[in-house]
N, C-alpha and C positions, 0 to 999 in steps of 0.2 A: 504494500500500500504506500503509494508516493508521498500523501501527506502526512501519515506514520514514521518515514524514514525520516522528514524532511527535518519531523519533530523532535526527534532521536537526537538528532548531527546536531542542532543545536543546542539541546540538553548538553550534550557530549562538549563543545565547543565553550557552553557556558563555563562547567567546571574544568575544564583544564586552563580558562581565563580567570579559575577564583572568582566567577560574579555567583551572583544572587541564583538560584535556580526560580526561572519564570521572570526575568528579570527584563532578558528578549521578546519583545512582540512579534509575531509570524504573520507580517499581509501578506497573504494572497492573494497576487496578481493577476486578477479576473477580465482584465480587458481583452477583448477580441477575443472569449472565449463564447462554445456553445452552453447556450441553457441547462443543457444535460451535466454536461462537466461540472458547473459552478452549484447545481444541485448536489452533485454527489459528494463534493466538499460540503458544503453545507448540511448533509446527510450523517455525516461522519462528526460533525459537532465542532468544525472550524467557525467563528462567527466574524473574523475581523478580512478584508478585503481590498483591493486599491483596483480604483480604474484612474484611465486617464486622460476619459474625452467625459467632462458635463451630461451630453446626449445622448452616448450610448449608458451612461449611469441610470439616467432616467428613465431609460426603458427597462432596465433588469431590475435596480434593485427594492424601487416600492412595493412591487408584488412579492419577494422575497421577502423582506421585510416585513409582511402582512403573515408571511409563510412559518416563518423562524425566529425566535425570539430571542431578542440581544445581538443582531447586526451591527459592526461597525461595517460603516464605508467611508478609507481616506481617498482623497482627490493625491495621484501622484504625476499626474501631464500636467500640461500649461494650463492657466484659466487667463481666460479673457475678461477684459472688465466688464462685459457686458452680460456676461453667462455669472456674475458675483451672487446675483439674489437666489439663484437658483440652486449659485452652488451651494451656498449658507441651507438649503433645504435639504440637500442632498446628502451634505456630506457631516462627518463626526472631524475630521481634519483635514488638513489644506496643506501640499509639502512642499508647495510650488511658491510660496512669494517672492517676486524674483524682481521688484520694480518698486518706485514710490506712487506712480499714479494706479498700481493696484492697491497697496496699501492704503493710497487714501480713503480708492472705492470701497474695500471692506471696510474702513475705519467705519465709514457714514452707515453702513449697511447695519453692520454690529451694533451702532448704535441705535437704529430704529429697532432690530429685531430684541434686542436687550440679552442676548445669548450672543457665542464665539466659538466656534469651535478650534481647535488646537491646532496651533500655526507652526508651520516651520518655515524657517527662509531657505531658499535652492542657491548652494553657492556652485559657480564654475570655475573649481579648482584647476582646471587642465587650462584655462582661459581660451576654451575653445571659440572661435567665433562664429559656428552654426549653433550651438547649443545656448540655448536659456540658462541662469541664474547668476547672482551677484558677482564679482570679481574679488579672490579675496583681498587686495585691498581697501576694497570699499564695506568690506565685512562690518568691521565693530561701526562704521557711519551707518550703516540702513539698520542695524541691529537698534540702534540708539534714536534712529527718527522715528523705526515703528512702534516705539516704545514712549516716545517722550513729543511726539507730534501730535502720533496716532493714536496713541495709548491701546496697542494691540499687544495681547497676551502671548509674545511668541516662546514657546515650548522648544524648538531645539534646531539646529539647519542638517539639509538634506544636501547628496550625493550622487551624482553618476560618476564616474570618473571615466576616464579615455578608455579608448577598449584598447588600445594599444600599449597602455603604460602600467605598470604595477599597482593596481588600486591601491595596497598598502600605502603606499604615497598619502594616496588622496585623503583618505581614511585618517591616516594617523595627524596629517594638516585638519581637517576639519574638527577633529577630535578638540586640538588645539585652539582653534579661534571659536569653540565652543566655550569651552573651560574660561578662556581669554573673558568672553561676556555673561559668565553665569548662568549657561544653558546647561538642561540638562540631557535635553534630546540627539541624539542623532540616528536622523536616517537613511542608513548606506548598508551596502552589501547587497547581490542580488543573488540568481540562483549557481552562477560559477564561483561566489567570493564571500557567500554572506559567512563563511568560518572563519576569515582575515578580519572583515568588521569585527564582527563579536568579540575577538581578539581585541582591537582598540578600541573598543567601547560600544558600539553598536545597542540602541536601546529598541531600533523599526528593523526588521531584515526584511526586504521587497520580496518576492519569490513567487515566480508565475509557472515558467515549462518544465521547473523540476514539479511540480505538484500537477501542473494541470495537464501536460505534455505540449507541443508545439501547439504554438496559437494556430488555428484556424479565420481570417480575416473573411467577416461576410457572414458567418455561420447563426444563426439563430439570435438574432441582435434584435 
């Protein structure tokens, strides 16, 4: 059973890093997958999840949701400003804040709906120029405006790191300008690496084709 094993590796990864047992959260990474699959996890008593389009979230996980009880769903793609009310509906966290004029939109947003759900900032440690989120130079500034502008509650920053380069890298930098601002979050590792996070502190591991098997794009969306 894949997400049996997956739970194992990380138990196992926990204690040979000395953390807490239960310490790591398990999203699984349910985008682009069929109906079927994301049931059979759910079937099995997984309840925590990540997509990473708004609209295909909308279409799976209210009816789920209505199905199984104690669902999280975090937002791990881009959001646009204009998908914010939605996403505030949607989702339990957000891993993606990667700008100020989103931050501002959820400032305003969070404050009509009087609820937030759990922010993390996306830094782009490899300072790739296709890829979305902060530059760590700019890290502890946006950390500091969405806190003292915005007054948003951020819980920790998130990670992709280059596929080319030793995530360890990445991981153990973000670890770093986490600590640096008093976060306690982080979320990195996916399903080739989430045992290296864990290692540096990894509190989210992403994890979609070891659990779900290859995405299928189009399939029962």
């Amino acid at each position: 059973m894949a997400l049996l094993d997956i739970q194992q590796r990380i138990a196992t990864a926990e204690g040979k890093a000395n953390r807490v047992a239960g310490s790591v959260k398990l999203i699984a990474v349910s985008k682009v997958q069929p109906n079927e699959r994301v049931a059979e996890v759910l079937q099995q008593g997984h309840r925590l999840f990540g997509e990473n389009r708004v609209q295909e979230a909308a279409g799976k996980w209210p009816d789920f949701r209505a199905e199984f009880a104690g669902v999280q769903v975090h937002l791990i793609g881009p959001l646009q400003t204009n998908k914010v009310n939605q996403a505030l509906e949607l989702f339990d966290a957000i891993h993606t804040v990667d700008r100020e004029k989103l931050a501002k939109k959820l400032a305003d947003a969070v404050q009509k709906r009087g609820s937030c759900p759990e922010l993390f900032i996306q830094v782009n440690t490899g300072e790739e120029p296709q890829k979305a989120g902060v530059l760590p130079a700019e890290v502890d500034g946006f950390v500091k405006t969405c806190r003292e502008t915005y007054g948003l509650p951020i819980a920790g920053l998130m990670v992709i790191p280059p596929v080319d380069e030793e995530p360890s890298l990445h991981f153990a930098l973000l670890a770093k300008m986490a600590e640096r601002n008093g976060l306690s979050g982080l979320s990195m590792g996916m399903s080739r690496d989430f045992e290296r996070a864990i290692a540096l502190g990894a509190t989210h591991v992403r994890v979609g084709s070891a659990i779900f098997g290859e995405r299928v794009a189009g399939v029962n969306l």
